[in-house]
C-alpha positions as CSV (number, residue, x, y, z in Angstrom):
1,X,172.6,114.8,152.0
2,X,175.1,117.7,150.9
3,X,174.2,120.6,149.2
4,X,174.7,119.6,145.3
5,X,172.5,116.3,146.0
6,X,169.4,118.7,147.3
7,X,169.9,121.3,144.6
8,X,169.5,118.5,142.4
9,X,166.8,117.2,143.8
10,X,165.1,120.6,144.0
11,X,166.0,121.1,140.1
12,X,164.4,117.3,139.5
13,X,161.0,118.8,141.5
14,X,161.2,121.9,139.2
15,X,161.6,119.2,136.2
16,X,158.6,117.6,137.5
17,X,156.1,120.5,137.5
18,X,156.3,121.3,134.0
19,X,152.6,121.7,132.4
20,X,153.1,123.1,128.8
21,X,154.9,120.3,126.9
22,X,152.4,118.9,123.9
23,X,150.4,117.3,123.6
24,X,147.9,118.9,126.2
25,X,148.4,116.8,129.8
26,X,152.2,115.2,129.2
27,X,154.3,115.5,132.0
28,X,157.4,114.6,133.0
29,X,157.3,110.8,133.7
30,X,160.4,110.0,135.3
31,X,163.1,112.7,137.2
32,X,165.0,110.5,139.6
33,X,167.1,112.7,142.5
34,X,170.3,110.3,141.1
35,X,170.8,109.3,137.0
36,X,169.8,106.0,135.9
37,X,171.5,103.2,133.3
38,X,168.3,102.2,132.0
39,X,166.0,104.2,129.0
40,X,163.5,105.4,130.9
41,X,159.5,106.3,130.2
42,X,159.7,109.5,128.1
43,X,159.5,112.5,128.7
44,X,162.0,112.0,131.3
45,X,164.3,114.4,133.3
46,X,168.2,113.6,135.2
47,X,170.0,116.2,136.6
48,X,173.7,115.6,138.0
49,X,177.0,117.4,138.7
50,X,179.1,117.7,135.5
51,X,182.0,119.9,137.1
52,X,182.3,123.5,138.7
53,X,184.9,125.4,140.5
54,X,185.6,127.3,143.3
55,X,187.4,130.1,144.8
56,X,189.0,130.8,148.1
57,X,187.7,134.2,149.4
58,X,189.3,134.5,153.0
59,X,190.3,132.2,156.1
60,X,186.3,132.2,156.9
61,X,184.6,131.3,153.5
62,X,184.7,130.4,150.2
63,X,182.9,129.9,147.5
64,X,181.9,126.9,145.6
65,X,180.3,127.0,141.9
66,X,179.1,123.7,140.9
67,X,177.9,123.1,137.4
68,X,174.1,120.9,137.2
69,X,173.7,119.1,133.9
70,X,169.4,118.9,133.5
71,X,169.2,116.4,130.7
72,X,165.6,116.2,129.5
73,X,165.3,113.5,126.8
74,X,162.3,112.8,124.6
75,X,161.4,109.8,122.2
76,X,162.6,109.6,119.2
77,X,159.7,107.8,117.5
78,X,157.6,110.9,116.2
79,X,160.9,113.8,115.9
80,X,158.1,116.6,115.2
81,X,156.8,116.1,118.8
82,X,159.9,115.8,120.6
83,X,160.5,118.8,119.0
84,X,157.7,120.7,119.9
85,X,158.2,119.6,123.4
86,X,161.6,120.2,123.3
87,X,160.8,123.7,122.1
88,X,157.8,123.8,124.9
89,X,160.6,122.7,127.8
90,X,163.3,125.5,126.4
91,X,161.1,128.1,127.5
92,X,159.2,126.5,130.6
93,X,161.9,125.3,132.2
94,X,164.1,128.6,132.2
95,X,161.1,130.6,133.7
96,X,160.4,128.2,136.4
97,X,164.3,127.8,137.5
98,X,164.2,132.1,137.7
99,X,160.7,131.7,139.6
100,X,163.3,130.1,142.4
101,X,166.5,131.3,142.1
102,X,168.1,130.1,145.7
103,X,166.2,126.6,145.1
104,X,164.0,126.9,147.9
105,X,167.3,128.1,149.8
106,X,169.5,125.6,149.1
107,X,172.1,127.5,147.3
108,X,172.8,131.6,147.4
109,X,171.6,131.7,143.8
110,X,171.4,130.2,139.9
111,X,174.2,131.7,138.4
112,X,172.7,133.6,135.2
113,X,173.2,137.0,134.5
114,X,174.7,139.0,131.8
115,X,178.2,137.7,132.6
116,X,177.1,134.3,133.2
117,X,174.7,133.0,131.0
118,X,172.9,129.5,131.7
119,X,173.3,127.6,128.0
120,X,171.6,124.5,126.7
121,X,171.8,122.4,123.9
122,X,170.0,119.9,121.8
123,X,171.0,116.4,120.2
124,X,170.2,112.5,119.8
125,X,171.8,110.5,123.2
126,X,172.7,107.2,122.3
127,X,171.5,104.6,125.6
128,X,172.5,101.7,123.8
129,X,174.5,100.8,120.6
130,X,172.6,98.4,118.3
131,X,174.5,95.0,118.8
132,X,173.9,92.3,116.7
133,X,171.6,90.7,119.9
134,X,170.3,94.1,120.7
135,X,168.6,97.0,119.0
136,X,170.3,100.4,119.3
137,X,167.9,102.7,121.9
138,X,168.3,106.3,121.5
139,X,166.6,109.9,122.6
140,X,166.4,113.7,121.8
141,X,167.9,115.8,124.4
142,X,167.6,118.9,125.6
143,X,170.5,119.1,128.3
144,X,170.8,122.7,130.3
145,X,174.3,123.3,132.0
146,X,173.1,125.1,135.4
147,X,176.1,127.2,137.2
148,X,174.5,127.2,141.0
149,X,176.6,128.9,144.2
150,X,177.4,127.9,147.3
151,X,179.3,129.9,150.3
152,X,180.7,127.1,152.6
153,X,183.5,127.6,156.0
154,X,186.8,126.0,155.3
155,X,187.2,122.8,157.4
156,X,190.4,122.5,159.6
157,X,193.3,119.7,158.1
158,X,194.2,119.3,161.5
């Protein structure tokens, strides 16, 4: 398991012990370590790499800033609650990823600070078009882009 697949993990866990989204007692009921095709139960939680960068320090390290999409999504059926758990998440979610900022020591640290800010967004996510077969599937998301960092030793070419 390398290093971006336990931070994810760890994020997923985070994702998981959320207690204030309405109404009183939901929880997160799916946050697989590895996205999924399928719609699954909401509220539901999938984290993943969406990019990074790195830089070379010195012959003996470098270091590695990989980006972690959280994509929380939320039914669409009753748009006031996703909304208020959306709204419950936005603030949750943020406290408990600065309540463990090396993810139980995974990585050296989250990347937020004053130069470096951790952004999210909201917006529908389409699963699945409506085909004439098929109806269309969509959610609410709430998707957090997480800069994390990692000091690794270059590996030899030879």
């Amino acid at each position: 398991m390398s290093s971006i697949d336990s931070a994810v993990a760890r994020i997923q866990d985070i994702a998981l012990a959320l207690t204030t989204i309405p109404p009183s007692g939901t929880i997160i009921l799916s946050a697989p370590d590895y996205p999924i095709e399928a719609p699954p139960s909401f509220p539901a939680c999938s984290s993943y790499l969406g990019g990074g960068e790195f830089m070379l320090t010195n012959a003996t390290i470098h270091h590695n800033f990989p980006m972690i999409v959280t994509e929380f999504h939320f039914s669409r059926v009753n748009l006031k609650q996703a909304y208020q758990q959306i709204h419950a998440v936005a603030i949750e979610f943020p406290q408990r990823l600065a309540g463990d900022p090396t993810l139980t020591g995974i990585v050296q640290t989250i990347v937020g600070g004053q130069d470096s800010r951790i952004t999210y967004t909201v917006r529908p996510f389409i699963w699945r078009e409506q085909t004439p077969t098929q109806p269309g599937f969509a959610s609410q998301m709430l998707a957090f882009s997480i800069p994390i960092k990692l000091l690794k030793v270059p590996l030899p070419t030879t």
